[in-house]
C-alpha positions in Angstrom: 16.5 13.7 18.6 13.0 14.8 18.4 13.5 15.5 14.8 14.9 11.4 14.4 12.0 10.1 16.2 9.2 12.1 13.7 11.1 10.8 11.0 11.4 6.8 12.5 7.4 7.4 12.7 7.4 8.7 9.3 9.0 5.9 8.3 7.0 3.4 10.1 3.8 4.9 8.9 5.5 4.3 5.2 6.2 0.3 6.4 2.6 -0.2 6.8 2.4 0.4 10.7 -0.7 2.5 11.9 0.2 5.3 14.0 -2.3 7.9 15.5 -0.8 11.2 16.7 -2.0 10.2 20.4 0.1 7.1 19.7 3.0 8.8 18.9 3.1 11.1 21.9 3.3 7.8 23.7 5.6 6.2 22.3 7.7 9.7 22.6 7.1 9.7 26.5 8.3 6.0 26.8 11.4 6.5 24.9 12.1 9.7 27.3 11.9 7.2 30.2 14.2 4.3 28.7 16.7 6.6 26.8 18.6 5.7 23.6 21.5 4.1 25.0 20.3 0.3 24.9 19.4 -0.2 21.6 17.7 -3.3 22.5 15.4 -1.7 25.1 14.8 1.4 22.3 13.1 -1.8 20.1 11.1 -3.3 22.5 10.1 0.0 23.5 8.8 0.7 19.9 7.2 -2.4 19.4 5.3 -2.3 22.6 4.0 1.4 22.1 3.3 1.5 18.4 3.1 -2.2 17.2 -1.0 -3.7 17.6 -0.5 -6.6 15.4 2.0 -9.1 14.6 2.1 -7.5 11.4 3.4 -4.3 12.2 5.3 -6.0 14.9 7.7 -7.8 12.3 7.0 -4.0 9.7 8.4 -2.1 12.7 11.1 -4.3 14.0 12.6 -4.4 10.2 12.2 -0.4 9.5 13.8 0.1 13.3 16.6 -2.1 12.3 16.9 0.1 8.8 16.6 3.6 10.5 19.1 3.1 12.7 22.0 1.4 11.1 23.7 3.5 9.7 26.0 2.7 6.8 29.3 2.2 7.7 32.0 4.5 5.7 34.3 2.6 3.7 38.3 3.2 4.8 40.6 4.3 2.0 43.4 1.1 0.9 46.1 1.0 3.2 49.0 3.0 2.0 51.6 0.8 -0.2 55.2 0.7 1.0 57.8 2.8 -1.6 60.2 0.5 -3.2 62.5 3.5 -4.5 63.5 3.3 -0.8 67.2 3.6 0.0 68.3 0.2 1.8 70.5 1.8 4.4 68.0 2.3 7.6 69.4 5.7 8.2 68.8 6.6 5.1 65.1 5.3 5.0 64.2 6.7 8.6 65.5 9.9 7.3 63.8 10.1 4.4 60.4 8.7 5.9 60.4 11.7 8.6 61.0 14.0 5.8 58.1 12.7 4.1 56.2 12.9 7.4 57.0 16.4 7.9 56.3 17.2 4.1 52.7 15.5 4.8 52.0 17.2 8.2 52.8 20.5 6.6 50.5 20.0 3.4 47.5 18.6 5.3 47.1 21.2 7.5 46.6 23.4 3.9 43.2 21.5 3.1 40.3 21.5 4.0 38.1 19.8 6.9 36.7 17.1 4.4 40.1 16.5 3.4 41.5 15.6 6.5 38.4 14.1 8.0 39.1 11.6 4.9 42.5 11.3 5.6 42.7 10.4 9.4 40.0 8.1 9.0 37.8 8.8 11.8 34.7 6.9 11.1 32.9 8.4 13.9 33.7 11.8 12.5 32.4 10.6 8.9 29.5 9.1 10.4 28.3 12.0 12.2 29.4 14.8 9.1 27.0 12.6 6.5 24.3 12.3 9.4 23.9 15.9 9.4 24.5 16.6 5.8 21.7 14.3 5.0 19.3 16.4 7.4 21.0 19.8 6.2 20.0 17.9 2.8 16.4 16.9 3.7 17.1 13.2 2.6 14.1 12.5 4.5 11.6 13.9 1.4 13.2 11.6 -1.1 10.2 9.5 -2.4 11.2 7.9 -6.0 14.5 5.7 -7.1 15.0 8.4 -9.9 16.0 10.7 -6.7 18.7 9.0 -5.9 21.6 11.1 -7.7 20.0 14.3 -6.8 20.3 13.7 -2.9 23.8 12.0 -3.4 24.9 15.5 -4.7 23.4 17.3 -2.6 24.9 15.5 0.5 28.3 15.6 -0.8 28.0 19.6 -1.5 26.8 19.6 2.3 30.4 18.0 3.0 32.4 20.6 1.2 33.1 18.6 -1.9 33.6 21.4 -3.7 36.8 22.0 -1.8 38.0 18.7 -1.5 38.4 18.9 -5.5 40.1 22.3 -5.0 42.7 20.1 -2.5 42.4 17.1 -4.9 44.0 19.1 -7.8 46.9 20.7 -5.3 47.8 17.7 -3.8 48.4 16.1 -7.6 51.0 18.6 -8.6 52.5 18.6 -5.3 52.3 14.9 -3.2 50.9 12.8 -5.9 50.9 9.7 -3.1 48.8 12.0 -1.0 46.6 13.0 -3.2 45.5 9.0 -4.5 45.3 8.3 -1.1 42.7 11.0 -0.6 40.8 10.1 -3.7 40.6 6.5 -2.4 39.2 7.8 0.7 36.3 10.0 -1.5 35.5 7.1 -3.3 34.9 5.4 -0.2 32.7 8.2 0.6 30.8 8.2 -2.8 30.1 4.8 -1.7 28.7 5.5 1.9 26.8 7.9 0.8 24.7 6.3 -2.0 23.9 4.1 0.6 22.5 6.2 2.8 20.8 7.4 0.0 19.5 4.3 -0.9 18.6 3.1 2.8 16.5 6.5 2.9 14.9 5.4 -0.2 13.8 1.5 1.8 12.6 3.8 4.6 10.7 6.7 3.1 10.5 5.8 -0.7 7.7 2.3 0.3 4.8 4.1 0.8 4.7 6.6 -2.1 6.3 3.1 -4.3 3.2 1.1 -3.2 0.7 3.6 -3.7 2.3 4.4 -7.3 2.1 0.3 -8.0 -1.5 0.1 -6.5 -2.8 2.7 -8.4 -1.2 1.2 -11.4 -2.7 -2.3 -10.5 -6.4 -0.3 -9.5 -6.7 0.9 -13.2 -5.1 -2.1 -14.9 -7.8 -4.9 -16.4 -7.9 -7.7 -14.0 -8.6 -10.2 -17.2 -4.8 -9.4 -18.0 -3.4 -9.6 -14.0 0.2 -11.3 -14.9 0.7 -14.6 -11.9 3.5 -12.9 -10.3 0.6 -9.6 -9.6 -2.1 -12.0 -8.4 -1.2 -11.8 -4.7 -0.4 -8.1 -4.5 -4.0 -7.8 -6.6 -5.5 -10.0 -3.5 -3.6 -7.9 -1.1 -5.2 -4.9 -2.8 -8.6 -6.2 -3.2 -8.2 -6.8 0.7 -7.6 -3.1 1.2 -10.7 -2.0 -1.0 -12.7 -4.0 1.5 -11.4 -2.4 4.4 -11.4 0.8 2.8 -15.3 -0.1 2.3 -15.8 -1.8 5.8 -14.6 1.7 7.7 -16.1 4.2 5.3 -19.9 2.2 5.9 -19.9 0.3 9.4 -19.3 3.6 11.2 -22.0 4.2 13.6 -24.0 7.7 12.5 -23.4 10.3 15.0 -26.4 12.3 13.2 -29.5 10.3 12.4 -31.2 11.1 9.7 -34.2 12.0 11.1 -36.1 13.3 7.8 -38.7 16.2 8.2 -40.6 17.4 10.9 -43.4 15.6 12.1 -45.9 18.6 12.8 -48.6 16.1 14.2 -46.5 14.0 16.6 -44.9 17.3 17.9 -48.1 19.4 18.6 -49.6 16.1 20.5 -46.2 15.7 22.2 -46.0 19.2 23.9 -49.7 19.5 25.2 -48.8 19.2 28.6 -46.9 22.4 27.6 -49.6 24.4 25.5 -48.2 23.7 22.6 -44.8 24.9 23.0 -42.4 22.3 21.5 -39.8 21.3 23.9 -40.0 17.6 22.1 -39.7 17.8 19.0 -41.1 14.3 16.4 -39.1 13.5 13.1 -40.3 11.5 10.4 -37.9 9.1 10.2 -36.6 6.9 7.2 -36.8 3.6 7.0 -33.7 1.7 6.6 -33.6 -1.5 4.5 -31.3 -4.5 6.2 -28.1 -5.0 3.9 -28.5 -8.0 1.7 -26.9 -9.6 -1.5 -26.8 -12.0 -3.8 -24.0 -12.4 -6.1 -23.8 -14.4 -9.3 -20.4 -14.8 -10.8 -19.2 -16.4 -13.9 -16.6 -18.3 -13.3 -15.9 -19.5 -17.3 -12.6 -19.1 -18.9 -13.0 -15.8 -20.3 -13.9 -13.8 -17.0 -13.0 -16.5 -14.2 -10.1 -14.0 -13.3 -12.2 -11.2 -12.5 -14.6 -13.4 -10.6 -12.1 -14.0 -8.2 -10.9 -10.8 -7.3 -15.1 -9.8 -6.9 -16.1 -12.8 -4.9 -12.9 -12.3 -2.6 -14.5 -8.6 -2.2 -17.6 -9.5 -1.4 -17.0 -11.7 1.3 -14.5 -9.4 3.2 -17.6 -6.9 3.8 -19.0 -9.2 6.5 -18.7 -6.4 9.1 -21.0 -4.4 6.8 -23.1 -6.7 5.0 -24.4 -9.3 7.3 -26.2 -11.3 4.3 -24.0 -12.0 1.8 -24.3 -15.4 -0.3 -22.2 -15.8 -3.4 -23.0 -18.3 -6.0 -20.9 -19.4 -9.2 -21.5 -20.9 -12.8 -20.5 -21.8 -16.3 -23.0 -24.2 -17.7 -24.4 -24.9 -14.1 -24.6 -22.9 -10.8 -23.6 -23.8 -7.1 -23.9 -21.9 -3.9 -19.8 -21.3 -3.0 -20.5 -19.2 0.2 -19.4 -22.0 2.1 -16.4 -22.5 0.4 -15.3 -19.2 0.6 -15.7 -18.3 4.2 -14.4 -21.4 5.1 -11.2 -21.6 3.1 -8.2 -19.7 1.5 -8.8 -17.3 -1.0 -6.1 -19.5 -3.1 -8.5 -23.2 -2.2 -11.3 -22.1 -2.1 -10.9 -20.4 -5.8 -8.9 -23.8 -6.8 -12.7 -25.8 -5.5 -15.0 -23.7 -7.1 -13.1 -24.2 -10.7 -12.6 -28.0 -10.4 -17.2 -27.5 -9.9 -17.9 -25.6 -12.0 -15.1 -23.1 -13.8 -13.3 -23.2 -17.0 -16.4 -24.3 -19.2 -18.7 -22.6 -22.0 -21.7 -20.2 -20.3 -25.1 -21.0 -20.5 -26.5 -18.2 -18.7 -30.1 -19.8 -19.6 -29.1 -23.3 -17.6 -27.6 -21.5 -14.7 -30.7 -19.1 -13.6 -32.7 -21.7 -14.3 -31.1 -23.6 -11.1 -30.9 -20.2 -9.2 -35.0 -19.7 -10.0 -35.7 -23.4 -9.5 -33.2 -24.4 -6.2 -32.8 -20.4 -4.1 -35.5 -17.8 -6.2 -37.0 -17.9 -2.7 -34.2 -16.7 -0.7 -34.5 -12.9 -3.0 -36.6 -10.7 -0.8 -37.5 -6.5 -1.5 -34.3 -6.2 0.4 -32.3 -7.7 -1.7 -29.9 -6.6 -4.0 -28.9 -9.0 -7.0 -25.3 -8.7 -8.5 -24.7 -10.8 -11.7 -20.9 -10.2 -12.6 -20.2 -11.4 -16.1 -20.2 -10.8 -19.7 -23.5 -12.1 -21.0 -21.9 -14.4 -23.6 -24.0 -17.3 -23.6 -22.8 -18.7 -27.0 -25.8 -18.9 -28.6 -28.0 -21.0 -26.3 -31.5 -19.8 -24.8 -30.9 -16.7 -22.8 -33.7 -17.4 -20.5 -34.2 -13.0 -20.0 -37.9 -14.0 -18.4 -35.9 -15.8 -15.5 -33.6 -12.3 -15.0 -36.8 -10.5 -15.1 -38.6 -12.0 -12.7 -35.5 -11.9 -10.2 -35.5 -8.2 -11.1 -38.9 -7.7 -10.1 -38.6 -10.1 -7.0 -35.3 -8.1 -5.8 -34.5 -4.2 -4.5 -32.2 -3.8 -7.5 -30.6 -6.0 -9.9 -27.2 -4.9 -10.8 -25.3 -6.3 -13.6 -21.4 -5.4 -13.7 -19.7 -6.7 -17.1 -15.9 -7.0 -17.4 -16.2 -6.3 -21.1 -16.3 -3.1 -23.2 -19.5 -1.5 -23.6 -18.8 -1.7 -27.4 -18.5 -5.2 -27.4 -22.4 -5.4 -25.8 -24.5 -7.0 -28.2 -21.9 -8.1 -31.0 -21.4 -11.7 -31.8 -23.6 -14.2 -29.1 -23.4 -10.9 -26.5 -27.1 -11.0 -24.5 -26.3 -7.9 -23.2 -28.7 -5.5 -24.1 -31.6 -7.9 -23.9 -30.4 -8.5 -20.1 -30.3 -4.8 -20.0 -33.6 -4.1 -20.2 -34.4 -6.0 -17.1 -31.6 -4.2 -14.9 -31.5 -1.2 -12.3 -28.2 -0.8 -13.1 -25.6 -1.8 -15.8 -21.9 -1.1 -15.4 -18.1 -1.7 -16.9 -16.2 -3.8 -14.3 -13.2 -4.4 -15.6 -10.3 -2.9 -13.2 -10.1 -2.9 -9.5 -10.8 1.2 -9.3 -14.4 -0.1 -10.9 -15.1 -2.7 -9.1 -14.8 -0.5 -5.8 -17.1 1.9 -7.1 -19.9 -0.3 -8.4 -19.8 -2.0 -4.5 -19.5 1.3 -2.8 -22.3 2.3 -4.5 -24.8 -0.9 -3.8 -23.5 -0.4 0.1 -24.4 2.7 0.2 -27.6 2.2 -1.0 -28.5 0.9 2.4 -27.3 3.8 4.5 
């Protein structure tokens, strides 16, 4: 049973449930005190140990209802009544105990599969698949593609091989016998491709999701489908808490720089000089802050989303984040975001100011005349877009001066690098002025280009 309950954890951790090992020594101890007779008790015992959310609460509740129900096997047809039988009811009762004996005599010539099939004991079935499936490791199944492999392999488990050795005997000698005992392996074809594919629910979900996010991670977010914009949220969501653990972790080593010879020797002179304190030149740390600039017009309002929504779910890591959007104009949207739905606060900013033809020159010209103030030597400046500012005045002296104003000025563009500086692209005269110019165009980029401003401050 020890073996079932790594698995069940396995399975859970696959569902999205967080499990520590410490955890699962726990919830291992509890289920030693309760047992597994109530089934009910087993639950509640699970979600109380293991579940920290309601989240994972409903995640383990459904994989605990997967795990352990256990497909049922299908019963052969119920054998048809022979109607070459003689009227007379002596004849027929002496014909049917003839046939009787006949059976009898040939069923105890096959094999256990065979007769397991034929007496219908569901118990029996359910138990011999159980521990074919562990002689067959149906717990490593990961992909859909699996799904015949591990059906064969649990029916040669079984004996199948002999059962077709009795199939082909029983049809040259009891042809009734033997349909009913290929009713009863269809049947079992059945359960077992069910098992099969209720391993795949339980144990197949995590390696499935991490094979779609890491199709979605590399995919451009300009050309997300609607029915992948939630699972791209849910995603993004992950990136940030990916980001929040890897950088709000307290040091447990400072980073205490070289050794200050000066401060040590005046330290220890009570000592005559011999340095039981020792004095570290210590770095200075800069307090996180950013300013993000997003263009919200038609051609990159898409990615904009998806890089605002990131930004302002590394709170726990950034305390000073303000987020501004623009087209032809620019408004402060930190507000809206923190305050709203992803999905309404998205649907807000675009009714202001989305879907309309960029003037880059207009909209730092409102940043520099209404919040140029509020960039400090701390700050780091984040202009997401793709520098198309059809023509218009560019207004570079404007990103200039924030450059020099700011810590670094980083510029991430959703388009191409060889589409920089071809038809009204400003790029490489907005370039110039820039600590740092990056393609943004997938999720897998975006989290790199953040991770690497964050960690700038560490």
């Amino acid at each position: 049973m020890r073996e079932n309950l790594h698995r069940f954890f396995r399975a859970a951790r696959g569902a999205g449930v967080r499990l520590s090992p410490a955890e699962s020594i726990d919830a291992m101890r509890a289920v030693s005190k309760v047992g597994f007779t109530d089934r009910t008790v087993l639950r509640d015992t699970f979600l109380l140990t293991l579940a920290k959310t309601q989240d994972e609460k409903k995640a383990l509740g459904d994989c605990f209802d997967l795990f352990f129900d256990q497909p049922e096997p299908t019963p052969p047809p119920p054998e048809e009544n022979e109607t070459d039988k003689s009227d007379t009811p002596e004849s027929g009762a002496a014909s049917e105990t003839q046939g009787d004996a006949a059976g009898s005599d040939q069923a105890q010539d096959i094999g256990q599969l065979a007769q397991m099939l034929l007496s219908q004991d569901r118990n029996a079935m359910a138990a011999a698949i159980a521990n074919a499936s562990n002689a067959a490791s149906l717990s490593d199944i990961r992909y859909f593609t699996q799904r015949g492999i591990f059906s064969g392999r649990i029916l040669d488990q079984m004996g199948i091989q002999r059962l077709r050795d009795d199939l082909d005997a029983l049809t040259a000698s009891n042809p009734a016998l033997a349909e009913r005992l290929q009713a009863a392996l269809d049947g079992l074809r059945d359960t077992v491709r069910e098992t099969v594919s209720q391993a795949l629910m339980l144990y197949g979900r995590e390696e499935a999701e991490n094979l779609r996010n890491e199709i979605l991670r590399n995919a451009p977010l300009s050309r997300i489908e609607p029915r992948q914009v939630a699972q791209m949220r849910l995603l993004i969501r992950q990136i940030a808490r990916r980001l929040r653990e890897r950088y709000s972790k307290p040091r447990k080593r400072q980073r205490r720089g070289h050794l200050d010879v000066r401060r040590t020797i005046r330290r220890n002179a009570a000592w005559g000089g011999v340095p039981f304190l020792t004095a570290w030149k210590r770095r200075h740390r800069d307090k996180p802050k950013i300013i993000a600039l997003c263009d919200v017009s038609g051609s990159v309002a898409r990615v904009s989303d998806f890089f605002l929504l990131l930004i302002h779910s590394l709170h726990e890591v950034v305390s000073d984040v303000r987020s501004f959007a623009f087209s032809g104009h620019l408004i402060e949207v930190s507000d809206i975001l923190e305050a709203k739905s992803p999905e309404e606060a998205m649907a807000e900013i675009m009714s202001k100011v989305g879907f309309g033809s960029s003037d880059y020159g207009n909209s730092f010209a409102d940043f520099e005349h209404d919040w140029m103030n509020a960039i400090t030597p701390q700050t780091t400046v984040i202009i997401l877009g793709d520098a198309r500012s059809n023509n218009l005045d560019p207004r570079a002296d404007i990103l200039r001066r924030i450059g020099e104003r700011s810590k670094r000025l980083v510029w991430l563009n959703p388009e191409g690098r060889m589409a920089w500086g071809w038809g009204d692209s400003e790029m490489p005269r907005y370039s110039t002025f820039c600590t740092v110019v990056r393609q943004c165009a997938t999720a897998q980029q975006l989290e790199r280009a953040v991770s690497d401003i964050v960690a700038s401050y560490q």
